[in-house]
N, C-alpha and C positions, 0 to 999 in steps of 0.2 A: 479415337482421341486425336482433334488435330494438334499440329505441334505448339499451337500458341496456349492450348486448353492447360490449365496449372494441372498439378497433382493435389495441392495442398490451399485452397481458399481459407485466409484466416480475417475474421471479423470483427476490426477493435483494433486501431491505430496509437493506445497507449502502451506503456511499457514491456505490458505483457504481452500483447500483439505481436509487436515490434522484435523483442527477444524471439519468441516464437519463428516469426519469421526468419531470422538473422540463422540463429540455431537449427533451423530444417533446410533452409540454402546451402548451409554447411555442409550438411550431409548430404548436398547434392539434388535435394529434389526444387523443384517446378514449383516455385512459390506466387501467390497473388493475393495482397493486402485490401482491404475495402475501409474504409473511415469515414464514417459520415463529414468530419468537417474536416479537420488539417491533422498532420499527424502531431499527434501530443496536445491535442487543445482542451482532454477531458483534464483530470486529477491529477496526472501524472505531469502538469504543465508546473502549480504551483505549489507543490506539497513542497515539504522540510526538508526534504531530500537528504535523508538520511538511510545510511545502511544497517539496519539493527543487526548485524550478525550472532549474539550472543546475550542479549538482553529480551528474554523469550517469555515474558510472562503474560500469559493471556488476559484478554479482556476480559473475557467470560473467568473470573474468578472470585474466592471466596471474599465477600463484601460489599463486590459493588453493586450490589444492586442497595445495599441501605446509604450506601452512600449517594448514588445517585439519586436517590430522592431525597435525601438535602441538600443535592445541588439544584434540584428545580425549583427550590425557596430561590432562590439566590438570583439575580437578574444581570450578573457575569461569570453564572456556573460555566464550566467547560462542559458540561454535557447537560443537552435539553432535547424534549422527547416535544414534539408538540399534539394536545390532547386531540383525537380523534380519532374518529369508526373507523378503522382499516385495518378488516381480517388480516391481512396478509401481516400488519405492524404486529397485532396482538397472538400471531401466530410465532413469530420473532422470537418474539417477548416471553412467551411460556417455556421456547427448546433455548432462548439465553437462561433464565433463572434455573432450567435443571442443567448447566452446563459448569454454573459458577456454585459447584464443588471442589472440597478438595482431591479427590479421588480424579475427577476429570479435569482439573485444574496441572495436576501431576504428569496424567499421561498425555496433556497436548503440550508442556514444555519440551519434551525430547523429538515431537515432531517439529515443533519451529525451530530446535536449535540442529537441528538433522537440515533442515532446507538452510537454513541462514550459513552455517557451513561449508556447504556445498557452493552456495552464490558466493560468498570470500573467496572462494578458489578461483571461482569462474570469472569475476572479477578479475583477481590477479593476471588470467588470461587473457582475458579482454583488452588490459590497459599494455600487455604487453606486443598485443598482435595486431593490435589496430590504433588506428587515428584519433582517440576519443578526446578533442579537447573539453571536459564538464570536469575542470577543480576538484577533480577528485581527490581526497584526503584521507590518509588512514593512521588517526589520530586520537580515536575513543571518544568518549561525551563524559560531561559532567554533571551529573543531578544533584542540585543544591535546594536546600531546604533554608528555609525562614524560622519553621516552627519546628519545637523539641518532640512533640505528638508525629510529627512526617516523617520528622531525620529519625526517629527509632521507628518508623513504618518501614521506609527505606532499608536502614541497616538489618531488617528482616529477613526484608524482599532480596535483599542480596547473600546471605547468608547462605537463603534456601537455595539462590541459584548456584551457589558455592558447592551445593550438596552435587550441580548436576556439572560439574568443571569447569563453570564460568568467573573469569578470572575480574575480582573488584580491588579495588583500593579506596579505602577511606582516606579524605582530607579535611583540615578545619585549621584553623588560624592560620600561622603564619607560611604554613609550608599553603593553603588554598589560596590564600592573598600573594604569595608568590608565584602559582599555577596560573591564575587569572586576577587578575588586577583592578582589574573593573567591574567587579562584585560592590553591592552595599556593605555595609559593616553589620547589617542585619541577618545578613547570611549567615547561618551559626554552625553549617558544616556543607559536605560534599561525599558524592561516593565517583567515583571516575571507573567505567567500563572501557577497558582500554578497547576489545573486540568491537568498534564501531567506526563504520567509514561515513562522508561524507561527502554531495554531488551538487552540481545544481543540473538538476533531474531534466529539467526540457532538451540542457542542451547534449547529455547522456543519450536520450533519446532521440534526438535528430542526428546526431553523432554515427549511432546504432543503424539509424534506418537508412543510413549514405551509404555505410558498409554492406546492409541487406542489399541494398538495389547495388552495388558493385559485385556482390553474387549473386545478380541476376533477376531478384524478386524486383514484381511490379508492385509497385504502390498507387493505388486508386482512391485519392481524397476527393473530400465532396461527393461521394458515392455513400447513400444510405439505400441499410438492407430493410426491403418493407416485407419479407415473409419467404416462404421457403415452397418448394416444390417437392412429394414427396415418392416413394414406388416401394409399397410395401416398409421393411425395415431400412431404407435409403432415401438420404435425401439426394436428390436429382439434378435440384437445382437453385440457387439462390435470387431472389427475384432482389432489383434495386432498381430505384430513381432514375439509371443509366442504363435499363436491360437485365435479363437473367446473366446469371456467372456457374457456369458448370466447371464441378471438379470431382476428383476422386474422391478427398478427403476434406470436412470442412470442421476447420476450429472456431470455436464462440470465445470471445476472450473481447468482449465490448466493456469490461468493470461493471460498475455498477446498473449500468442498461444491460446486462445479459439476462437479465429475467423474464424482461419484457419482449425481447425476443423468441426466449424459450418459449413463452407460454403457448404461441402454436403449434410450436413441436412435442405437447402433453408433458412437456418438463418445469416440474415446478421444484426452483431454487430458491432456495432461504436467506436470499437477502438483502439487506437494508441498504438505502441508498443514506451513507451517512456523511451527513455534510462537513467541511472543513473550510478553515477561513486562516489566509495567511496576508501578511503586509510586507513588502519588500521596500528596506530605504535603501540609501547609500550610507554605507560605512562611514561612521564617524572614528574620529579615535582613540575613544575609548568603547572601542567596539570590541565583544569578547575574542580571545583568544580559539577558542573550542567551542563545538557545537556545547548548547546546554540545553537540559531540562528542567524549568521552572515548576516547581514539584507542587507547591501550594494549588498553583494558577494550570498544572498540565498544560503550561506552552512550550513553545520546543523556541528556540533561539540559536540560529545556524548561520556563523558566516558564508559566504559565495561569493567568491572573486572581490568584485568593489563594493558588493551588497552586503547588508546585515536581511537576513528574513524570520519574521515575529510568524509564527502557526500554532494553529489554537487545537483543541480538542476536534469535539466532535455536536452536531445537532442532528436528530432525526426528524425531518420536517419532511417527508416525500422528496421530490424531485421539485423542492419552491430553490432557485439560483438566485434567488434577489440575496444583495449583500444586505447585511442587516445593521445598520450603523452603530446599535447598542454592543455588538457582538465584537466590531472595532475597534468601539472607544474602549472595551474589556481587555483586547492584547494587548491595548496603550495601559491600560491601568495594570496590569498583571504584571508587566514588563519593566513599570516602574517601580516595583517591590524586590527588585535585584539587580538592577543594572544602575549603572550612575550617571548616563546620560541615555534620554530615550526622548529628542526633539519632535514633538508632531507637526511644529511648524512645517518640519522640512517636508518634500513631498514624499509621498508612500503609494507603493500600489498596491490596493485592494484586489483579494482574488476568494473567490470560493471554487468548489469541485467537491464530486459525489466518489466517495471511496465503497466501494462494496465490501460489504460486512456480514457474516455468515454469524448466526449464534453460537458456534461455537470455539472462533475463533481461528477457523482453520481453514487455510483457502478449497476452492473445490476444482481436480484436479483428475480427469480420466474420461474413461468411454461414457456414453450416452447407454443406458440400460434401454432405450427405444431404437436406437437408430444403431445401426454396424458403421457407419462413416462417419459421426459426429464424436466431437471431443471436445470439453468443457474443461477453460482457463480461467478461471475467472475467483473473488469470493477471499483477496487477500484483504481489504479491512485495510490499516494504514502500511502495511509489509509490503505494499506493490513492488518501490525501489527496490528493497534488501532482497525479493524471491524473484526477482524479473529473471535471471540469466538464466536460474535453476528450474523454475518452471518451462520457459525456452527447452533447455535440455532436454526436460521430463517429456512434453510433449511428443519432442523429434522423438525421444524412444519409443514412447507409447506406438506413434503411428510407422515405427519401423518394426514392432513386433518385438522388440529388444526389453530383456530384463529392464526397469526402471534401477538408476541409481539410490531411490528413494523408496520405501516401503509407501507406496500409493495406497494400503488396504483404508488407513485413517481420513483421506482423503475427497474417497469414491464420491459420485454423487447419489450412488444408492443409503448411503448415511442418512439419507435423509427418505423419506415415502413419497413415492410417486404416484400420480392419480393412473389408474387403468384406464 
């Protein structure tokens, strides 16, 4: 090995790249980043930038599937499947619907409240050891309902999380209108998860990756990986648009494009490229105080520095990045059924990004069952922010041979069947 050769090749310049990288520098080894465009230009550019630490309840759970299919009446539902022939979607589709139980519903809350945890901590290290200027705030959310049907869905949903030590507070008149001010008067209640932080997420992540390359890692943007070299159970080599990159160890942590990856290396990962749409204005002032969750409409509504940012659910539409203007005018409409100024005159940046989504809810997090040198980050769904440090961690342990701080067994990527 010459001495410029990395130890550690990691593939995927968003959040979880990034942490990866930062968190195996740490520990000392020979890091070298590859990103096909700039670092942080996938998902991890304009999501809500939120940190769910404690608000754990999975997608895949009991309901939604009947409810998502009244929201595909709807032509500003927050979640839309678009219809067509694609094994891979309909294969999704069958391990989400046996996922959204309550039995399996149960045992993947203590895994996201176990990683969400853990990144609060790491977090707190982070903001304490390093330069990170991203507005970070740890200040909790507030989901506020319109209708009496939501707000006793809600007051459910939190109940249960109650049962698992996640700490709510119910608000409604006068003591909400004094929490936030800038609620409609059609708001007829709130629950407030104090366990939540809040970022704007791009600049967390370029932040992260100043600190990487000050311990040493290279970061190589504008370098796309087109396939892999392989010798027996090892890969050898990774081939890109700049040349092969030889290393000891190679992590896949590309989000949503890791599958498409994988599939030469006979690994096939379960999941969805699930699109998301966010608008970023400037802060007017009667702009919220707290991040919120628009609970009808499933939009998130997150101050940032001078910005207010509108982020919508989710569509499953492939890898189609066109912004969809009906999808738009829906966070403007959504957004005006709780807020009391939401100007469209003024200008907004339109953004989408593809978050990867596993059916079950749970990122996928370990060895390669094919390869002794591969490790697979990837499969957080909209958690990317909240589990970035913690997967970082997990990683460096995994490939220092070290107990995981995390029970990785829920994880594996053998969860799922691999073709022989």
């Amino acid at each position: 090995m010459t001495a410029r050769q990395p130890e550690v090749l990691i593939v995927g310049g968003g959040v979880i790249g990034v942490c990866s990288a930062y968190f195996l520098a740490k520990a000392g080894r020979r890091v070298t980043l590859l990103e096909k465009g700039e670092i942080c230009s996938g998902s991890s550019h304009g999501n809500a930038g939120l940190t769910a630490y404690s608000h754990v309840t999975p997608l895949a759970a009991p309901g939604v599937l009947a409810q998502s299919l009244r929201w595909l009446l709807r032509p500003h539902s927050p979640f839309h499947i678009k219809p067509r022939l694609d094994p891979e979607l309909l294969r999704w589709l069958w391990r989400f619907r046996a996922a959204c139980s309550e039995n399996r519903m149960r045992s993947t809350i203590p895994v996201l409240l176990a990683l969400g945890q853990a990144s609060r901590r790491l977090y707190a290290q982070l903001h304490a050891t390093e330069n990170l200027h991203c507005d970070y705030q740890y200040r909790g959310r507030l989901y506020v309902f319109n209708s009496r049907t939501h707000f006793e869905a809600g007051l459910h949903e939190a109940e249960l999380l109650r049962g698992y030590g996640v700490e709510t507070r119910v608000l409604a008149g006068a003591e909400l209108q004094h929490t936030e001010p800038h609620l409609l008067p059609s708001v007829i209640g709130s629950i407030h998860y104090p366990d939540y932080g809040s970022l704007i997420p791009d600049r967390f992540v370029h932040a992260l990756a100043q600190a990487a390359r000050r311990l040493g890692v290279v970061i190589e943007s504008s370098t796309e990986v087109r396939g892999f070299e392989t010798s027996g159970a090892r890969i050898t080599a990774v081939r890109t648009g700049r040349g092969n990159h030889r290393a000891e160890e190679v992590v896949l942590a590309a989000g949503a494009f890791t599958p498409l990856l994988a599939r030469p290396l006979r690994l096939r990962l379960p999941i969805q490229p699930a699109k998301g749409y966010s608008l970023t204005m400037k802060k007017s002032a009667a702009c919220p105080q707290l991040p919120l969750s628009l609970e009808e409409h499933k939009l998130a509504a997150t101050p940032m520095g001078d910005q207010l940012r509108l982020s919508s659910a989710l569509e499953l539409v492939g890898y189609d990045s066109a912004i969809n203007p009906r999808r738009v005018a829906g966070i403007y409409a959504g957004a005006r059924d709780y807020l009391v100024e939401i100007d469209e005159s003024s200008p907004a940046e339109p953004w989408c990004g593809f978050r990867p989504l596993t059916p079950d809810s749970l990122p996928i997090i370990g060895r390669s069952p094919q390869h002794d040198n591969l490790t697979i980050a990837t499969g957080h769904g909209t958690l990317g922010i909240t589990h970035g440090p913690i997967t970082g961690q997990l990683v460096t342990q995994l490939l220092a041979g070290e107990q995981p701080d995390i029970d990785l067994r829920p994880l594996r990527v053998s969860r799922f069947p691999q073709p022989r």
